[in-house]
C-alpha positions in Angstrom: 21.0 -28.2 -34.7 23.0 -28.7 -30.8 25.8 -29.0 -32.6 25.5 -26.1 -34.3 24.4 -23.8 -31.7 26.7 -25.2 -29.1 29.8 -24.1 -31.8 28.3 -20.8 -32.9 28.0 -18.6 -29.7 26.4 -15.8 -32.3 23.4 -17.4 -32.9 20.4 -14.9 -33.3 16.9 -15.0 -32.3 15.9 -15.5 -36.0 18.8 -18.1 -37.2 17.0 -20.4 -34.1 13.5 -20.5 -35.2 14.0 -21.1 -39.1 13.8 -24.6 -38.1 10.1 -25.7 -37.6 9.5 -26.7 -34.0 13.5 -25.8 -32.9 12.1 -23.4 -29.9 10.4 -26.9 -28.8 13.5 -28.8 -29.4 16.0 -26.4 -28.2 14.2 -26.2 -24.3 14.4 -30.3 -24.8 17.6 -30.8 -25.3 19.8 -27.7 -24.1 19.8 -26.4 -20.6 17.8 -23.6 -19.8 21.2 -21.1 -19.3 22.2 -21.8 -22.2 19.1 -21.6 -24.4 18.1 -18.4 -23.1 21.7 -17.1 -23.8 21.0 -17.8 -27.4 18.1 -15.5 -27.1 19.8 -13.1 -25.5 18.0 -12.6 -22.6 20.0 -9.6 -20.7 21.6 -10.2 -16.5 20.5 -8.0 -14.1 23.6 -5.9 -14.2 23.4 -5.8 -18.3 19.4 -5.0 -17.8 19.9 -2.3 -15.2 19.8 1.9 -16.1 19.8 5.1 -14.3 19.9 4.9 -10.4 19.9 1.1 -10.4 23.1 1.0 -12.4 24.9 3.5 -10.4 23.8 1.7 -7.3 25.0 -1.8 -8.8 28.5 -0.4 -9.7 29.2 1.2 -6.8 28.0 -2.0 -4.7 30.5 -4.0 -6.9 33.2 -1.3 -5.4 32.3 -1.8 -2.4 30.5 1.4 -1.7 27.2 2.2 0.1 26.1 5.7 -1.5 22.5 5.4 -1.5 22.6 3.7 2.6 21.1 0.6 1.4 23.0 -1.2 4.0 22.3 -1.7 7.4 24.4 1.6 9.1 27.5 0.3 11.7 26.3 0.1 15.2 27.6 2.9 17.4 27.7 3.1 21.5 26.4 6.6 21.5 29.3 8.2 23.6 30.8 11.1 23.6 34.3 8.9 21.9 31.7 6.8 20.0 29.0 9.0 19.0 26.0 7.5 16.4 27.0 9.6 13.0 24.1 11.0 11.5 25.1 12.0 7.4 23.5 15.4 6.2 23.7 17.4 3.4 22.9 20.5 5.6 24.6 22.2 8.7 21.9 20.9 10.8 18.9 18.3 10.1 15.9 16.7 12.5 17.1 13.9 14.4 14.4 11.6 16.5 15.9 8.8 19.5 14.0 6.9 20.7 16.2 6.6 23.9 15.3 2.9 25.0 14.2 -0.1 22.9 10.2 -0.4 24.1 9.8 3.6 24.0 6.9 4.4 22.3 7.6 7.7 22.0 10.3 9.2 19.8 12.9 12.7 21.5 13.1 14.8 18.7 15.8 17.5 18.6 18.0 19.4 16.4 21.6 18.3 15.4 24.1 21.2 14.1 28.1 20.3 12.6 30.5 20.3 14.5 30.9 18.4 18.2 28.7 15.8 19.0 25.5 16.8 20.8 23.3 14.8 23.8 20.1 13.3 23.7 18.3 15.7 25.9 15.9 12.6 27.4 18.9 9.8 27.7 21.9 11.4 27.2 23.1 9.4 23.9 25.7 11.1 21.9 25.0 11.9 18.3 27.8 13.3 15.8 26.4 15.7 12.4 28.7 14.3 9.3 28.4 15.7 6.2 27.1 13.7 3.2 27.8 14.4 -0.4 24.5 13.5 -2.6 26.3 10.8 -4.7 24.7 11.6 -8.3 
């Protein structure tokens, strides 16, 4: 039965258990990779549909296009301000100014130069975003 299923990579699902007791035998004496790959038993990238597939093929590109990623580090000055993506001429953006503020600066961001922090002074930068589906 090894034999065979080691030579014939189209083994199906049903070929395997006409032997009595094979599923039994099969887990014995194959490795688990290739047993299941008898069965047929999908990846994660063959399994995948919809969002997670786009998001798994553009990850194989190299591409971020749902910000899944950790975003870049920016100094917030006015050469290196923090980019902020938007699908809008404007959108809500909170700072938070220092690392143990508890409270959050909120303030509008519009396109075009890059705007201040009215509390701290940070630099902030309106890019637009295109919505990726």
């Amino acid at each position: 039965i090894v034999q065979y299923l080691t030579s014939n990579v189209g083994a199906r699902l049903s070929q395997i258990y006409l032997w009595q007791g094979s599923h039994t035998f099969l887990q014995k004496h194959l490795n688990t990779s290739v047993f299941y790959s008898y069965l047929g038993v999908p990846s994660d990238e063959e399994q995948a549909t919809g969002l997670e597939r786009k998001t798994l093929e553009a990850m194989k590109k190299g591409q971020d296009p749902y910000s899944i990623l950790k975003p870049k580090g920016y100094a917030g000055t006015r050469e290196d301000p923090h980019i902020v993506p938007s699908i809008n001429k404007k959108r809500l953006v909170g700072c938070i100014c220092e690392e143990d503020n508890s409270a959050v600066i909120w303030f509008w961001l519009h396109a075009g130069e890059s705007q201040r922090c009215p509390s701290c002074g940070a630099h902030y930068k309106l890019v637009h975003h295109d919505v990726p589906h």
